[in-house]
C-alpha positions as CSV (number, residue, x, y, z in Angstrom):
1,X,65.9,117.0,131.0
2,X,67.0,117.7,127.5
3,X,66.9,115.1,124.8
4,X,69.3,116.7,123.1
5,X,73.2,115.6,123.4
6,X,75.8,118.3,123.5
7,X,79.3,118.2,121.8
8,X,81.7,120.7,120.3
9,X,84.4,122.0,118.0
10,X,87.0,122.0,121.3
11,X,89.6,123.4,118.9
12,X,88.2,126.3,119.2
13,X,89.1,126.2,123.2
14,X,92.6,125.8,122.2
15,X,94.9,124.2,119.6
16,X,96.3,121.5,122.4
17,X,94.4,118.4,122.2
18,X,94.7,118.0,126.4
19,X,93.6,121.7,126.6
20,X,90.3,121.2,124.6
21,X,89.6,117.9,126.7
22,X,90.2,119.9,130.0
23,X,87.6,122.7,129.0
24,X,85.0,120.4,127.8
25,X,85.4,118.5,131.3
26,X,85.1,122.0,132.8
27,X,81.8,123.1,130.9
28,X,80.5,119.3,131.7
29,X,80.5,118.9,128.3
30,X,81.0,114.8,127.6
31,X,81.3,114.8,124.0
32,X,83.1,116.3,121.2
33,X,83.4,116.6,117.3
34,X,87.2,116.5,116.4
35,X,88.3,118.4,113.7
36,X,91.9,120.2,115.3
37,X,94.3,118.5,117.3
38,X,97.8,120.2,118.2
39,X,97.3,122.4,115.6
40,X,97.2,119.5,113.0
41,X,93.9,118.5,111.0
42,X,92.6,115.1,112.1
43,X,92.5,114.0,108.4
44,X,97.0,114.4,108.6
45,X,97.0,112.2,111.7
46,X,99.4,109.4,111.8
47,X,98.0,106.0,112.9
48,X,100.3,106.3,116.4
49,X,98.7,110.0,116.6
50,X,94.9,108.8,116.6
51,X,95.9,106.2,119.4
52,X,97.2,108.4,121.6
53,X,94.2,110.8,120.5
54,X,92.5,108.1,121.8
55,X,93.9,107.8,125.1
56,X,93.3,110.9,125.8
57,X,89.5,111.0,124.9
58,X,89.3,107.8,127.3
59,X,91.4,109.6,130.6
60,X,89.2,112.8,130.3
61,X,85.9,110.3,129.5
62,X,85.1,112.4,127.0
63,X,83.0,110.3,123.6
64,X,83.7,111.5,119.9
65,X,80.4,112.5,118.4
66,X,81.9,113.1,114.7
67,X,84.8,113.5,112.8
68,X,85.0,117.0,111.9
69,X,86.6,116.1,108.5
70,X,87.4,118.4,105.6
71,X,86.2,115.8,103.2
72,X,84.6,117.5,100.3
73,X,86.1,120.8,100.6
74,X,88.3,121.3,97.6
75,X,87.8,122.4,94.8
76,X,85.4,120.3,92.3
77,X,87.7,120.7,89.4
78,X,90.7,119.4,91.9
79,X,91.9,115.5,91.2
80,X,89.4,113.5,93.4
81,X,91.0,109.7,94.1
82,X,93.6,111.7,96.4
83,X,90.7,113.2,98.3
84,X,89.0,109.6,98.3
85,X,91.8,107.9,99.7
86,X,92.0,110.7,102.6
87,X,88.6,110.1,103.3
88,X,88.8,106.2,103.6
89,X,92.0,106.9,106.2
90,X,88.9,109.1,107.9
91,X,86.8,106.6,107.9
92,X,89.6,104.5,110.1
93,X,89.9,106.6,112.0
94,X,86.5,107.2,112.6
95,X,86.2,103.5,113.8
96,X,89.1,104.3,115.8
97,X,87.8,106.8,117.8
98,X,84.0,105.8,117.6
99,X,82.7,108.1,116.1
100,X,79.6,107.7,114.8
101,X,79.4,110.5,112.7
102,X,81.4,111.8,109.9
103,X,80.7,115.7,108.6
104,X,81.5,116.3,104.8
105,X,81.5,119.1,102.2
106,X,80.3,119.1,98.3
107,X,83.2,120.7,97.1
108,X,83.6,124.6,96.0
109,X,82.3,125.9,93.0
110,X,84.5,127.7,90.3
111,X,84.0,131.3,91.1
112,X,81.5,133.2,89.2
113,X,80.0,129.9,87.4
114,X,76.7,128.5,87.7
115,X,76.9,125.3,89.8
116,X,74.4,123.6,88.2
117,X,77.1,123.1,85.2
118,X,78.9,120.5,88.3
119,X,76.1,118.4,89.9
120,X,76.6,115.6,87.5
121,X,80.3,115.6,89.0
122,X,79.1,116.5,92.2
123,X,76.6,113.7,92.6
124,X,79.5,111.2,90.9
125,X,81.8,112.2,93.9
126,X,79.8,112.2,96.2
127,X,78.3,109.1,95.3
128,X,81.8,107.5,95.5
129,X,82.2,109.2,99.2
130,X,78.4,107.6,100.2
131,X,79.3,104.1,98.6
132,X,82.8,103.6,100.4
133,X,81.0,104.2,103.9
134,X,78.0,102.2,102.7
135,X,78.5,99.0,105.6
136,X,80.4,101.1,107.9
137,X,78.6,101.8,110.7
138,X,79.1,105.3,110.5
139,X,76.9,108.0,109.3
140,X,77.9,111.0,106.6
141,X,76.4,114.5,107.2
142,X,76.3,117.0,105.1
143,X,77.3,120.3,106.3
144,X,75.7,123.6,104.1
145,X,78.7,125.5,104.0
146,X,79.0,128.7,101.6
147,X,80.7,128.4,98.0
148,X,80.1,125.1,97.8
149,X,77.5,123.2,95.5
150,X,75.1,122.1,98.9
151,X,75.0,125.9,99.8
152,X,71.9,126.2,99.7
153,X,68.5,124.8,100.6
154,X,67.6,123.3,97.5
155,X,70.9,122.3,96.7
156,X,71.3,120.4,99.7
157,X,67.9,118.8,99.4
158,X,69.1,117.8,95.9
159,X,71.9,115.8,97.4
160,X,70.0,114.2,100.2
161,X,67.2,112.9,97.7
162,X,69.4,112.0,94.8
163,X,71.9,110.0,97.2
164,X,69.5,108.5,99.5
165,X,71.0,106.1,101.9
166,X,70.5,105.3,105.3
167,X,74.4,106.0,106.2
168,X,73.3,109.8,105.0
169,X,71.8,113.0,106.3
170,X,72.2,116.7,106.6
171,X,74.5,118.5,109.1
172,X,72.4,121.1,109.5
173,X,74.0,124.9,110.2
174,X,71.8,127.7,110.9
175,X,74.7,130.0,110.4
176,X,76.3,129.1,107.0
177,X,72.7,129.3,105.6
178,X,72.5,132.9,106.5
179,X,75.9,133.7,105.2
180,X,74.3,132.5,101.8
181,X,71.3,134.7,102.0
182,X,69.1,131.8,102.9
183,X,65.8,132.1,105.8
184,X,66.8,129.3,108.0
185,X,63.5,129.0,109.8
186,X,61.2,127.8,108.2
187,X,62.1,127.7,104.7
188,X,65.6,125.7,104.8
189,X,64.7,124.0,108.3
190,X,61.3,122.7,106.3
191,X,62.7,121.4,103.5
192,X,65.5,119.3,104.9
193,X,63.8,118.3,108.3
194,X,63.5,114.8,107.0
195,X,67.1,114.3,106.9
196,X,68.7,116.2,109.5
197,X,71.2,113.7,111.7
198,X,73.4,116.5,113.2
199,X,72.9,120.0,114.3
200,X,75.7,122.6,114.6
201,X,75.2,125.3,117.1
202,X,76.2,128.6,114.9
203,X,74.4,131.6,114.9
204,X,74.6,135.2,112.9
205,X,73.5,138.3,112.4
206,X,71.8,139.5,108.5
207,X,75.4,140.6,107.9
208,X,77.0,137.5,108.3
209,X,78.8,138.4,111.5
210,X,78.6,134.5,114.1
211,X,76.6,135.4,116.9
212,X,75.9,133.3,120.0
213,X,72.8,131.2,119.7
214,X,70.0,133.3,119.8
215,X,71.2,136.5,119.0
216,X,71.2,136.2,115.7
217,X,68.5,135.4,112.9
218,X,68.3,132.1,112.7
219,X,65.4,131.6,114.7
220,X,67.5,128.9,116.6
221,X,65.1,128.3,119.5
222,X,62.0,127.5,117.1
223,X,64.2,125.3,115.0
224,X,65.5,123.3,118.2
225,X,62.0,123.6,120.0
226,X,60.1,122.1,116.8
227,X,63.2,119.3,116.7
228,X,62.6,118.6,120.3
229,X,58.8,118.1,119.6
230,X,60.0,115.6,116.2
231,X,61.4,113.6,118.7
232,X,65.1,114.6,117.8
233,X,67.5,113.4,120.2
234,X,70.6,113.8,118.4
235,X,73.6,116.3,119.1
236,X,74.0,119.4,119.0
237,X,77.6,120.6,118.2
238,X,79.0,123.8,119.7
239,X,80.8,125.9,117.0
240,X,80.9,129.5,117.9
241,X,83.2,131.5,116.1
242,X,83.4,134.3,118.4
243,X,86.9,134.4,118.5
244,X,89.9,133.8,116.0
245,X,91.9,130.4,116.6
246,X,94.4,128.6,115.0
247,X,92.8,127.4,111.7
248,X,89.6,129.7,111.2
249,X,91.5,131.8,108.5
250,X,91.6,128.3,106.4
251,X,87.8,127.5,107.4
252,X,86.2,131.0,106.6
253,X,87.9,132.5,103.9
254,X,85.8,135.8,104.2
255,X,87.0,139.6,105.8
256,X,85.8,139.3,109.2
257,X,87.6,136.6,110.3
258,X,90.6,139.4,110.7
259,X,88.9,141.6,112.8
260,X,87.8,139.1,115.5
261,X,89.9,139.0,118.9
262,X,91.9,136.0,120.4
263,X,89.3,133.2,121.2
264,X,89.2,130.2,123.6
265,X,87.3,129.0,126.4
266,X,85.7,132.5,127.3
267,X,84.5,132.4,124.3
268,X,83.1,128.5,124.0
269,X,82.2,129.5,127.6
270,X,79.8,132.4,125.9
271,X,78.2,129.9,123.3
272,X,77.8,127.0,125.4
273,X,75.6,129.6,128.0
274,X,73.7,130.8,125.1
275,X,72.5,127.2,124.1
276,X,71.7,126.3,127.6
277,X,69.4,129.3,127.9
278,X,67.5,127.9,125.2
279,X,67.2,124.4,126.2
280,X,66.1,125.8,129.5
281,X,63.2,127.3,127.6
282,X,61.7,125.1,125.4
């Protein structure tokens, strides 16, 4: 039996909350890692909203691994206390739904400028982001995603040793690395092994194009065999990208998002097959 645990981005089954519940049920999938719900952002949710959220999750047993947030993902020269108090109505809502995990950003470099020039203001906001959750119960990942300061490898390193905490880790994504012209295995996987608390499932080719796991070259299996031999029994979080859905154009702002077809369960369907191939083999 695996040791792994397997959740999702469901949104990208379908923008209807019920809808995403249903096709996780169907692909005996028990958890998941909200991010879209009725074609809203979790972080806009009203109070009433996450409670019946909430009801939901419990009538289709279904468990919350993380809050899929979009903490983090402004720009770094963009006022902060707004973005702070969104993330503390997160963090409610984390509680909420019991999560225990909440995926964040390090906020998007100015075009064309070296981010070095922002890691003093990086590390100040971030450090305000780590300190509100500090007592929580809930754990922050990280997620490398391109354009902003934790893009790459080193960078990300840099904010898991410079904000050291117990209530912090990486959100590790084989994918985005590639997309930034990074080796995933070994080079990033290697450095930031000591933090990783999260894993999203995301594959792709040299190009860039997402591919399911495996097909691309980010050496998923090694990286998920040598995890299984560290003793890492954490989740593993579904987010394919085969297929267009409502919100990718705001999540990837690059040109092939346009040229991808309609997605949905077929296409979680093809992902979710391509990860259990692996786990079969290692």
């Amino acid at each position: 039996m695996s040791p792994f645990r397997l959740s999702g981005f469901a949104d990208e089954i379908d923008a209807d909350f019920r809808t995403q519940l249903n096709g996780l049920n169907e692909l005996g999938i028990g958890y998941i890692e909200v991010r879209g719900v009725n074609g809203g952002n979790i972080s806009t949710l009203t109070a009433a909203q996450i409670t019946e959220v909430k009801h939901q999750l419990e009538a289709h047993g279904v468990q919350v691994s993380s809050i899929g947030s979009p903490v983090g993902k402004i720009q770094i020269t963009d006022e902060f206390t707004p973005h702070l108090d969104m993330f503390k109505r997160i963090l409610d809502t984390a509680h909420t739904l019991r999560s225990p995990f909440i995926r964040v950003f390090s906020f998007y470099m100015p075009e064309g400028e070296d981010p070095s020039l922002y890691r003093d203001e990086v590390i100040d906001r971030m450090g305000a982001i780590v300190e509100t959750a500090k007592g929580s119960g809930i754990t922050l990942v990280h997620e490398n995603e391109k354009h902003i300061y934790g893009d790459t490898a080193e960078r990300c390193l840099d904010l898991m040793t410079t904000l050291k905490a117990d209530h912090w880790g990486s959100a590790f994504d084989p994918a985005n690395f590639i997309q930034c012209e990074e080796e995933v295995f070994p080079k990033a996987f290697s450095l930031l092994k000591p933090y990783i608390r999260y894993v999203h499932i995301k594959d792709a080719q040299a190009d860039g194009q997402v591919v399911p796991a495996g097909y691309g070259v980010g050496r998923v299996e090694d990286m998920l065999r040598t995890l299984k031999a560290d003793g890492y029994e954490g989740f593993l979080s579904l987010e394919p990208h085969l297929g267009s859905f409502k919100g990718l154009a705001q999540l990837e702002h690059t040109d092939w998002v346009d040229s991808l077809e309609e997605g949905g369960l077929h296409t979680f369907r093809i992902a979710h097959r391509a990860l259990l191939s692996i786990l079969n083999r290692i």
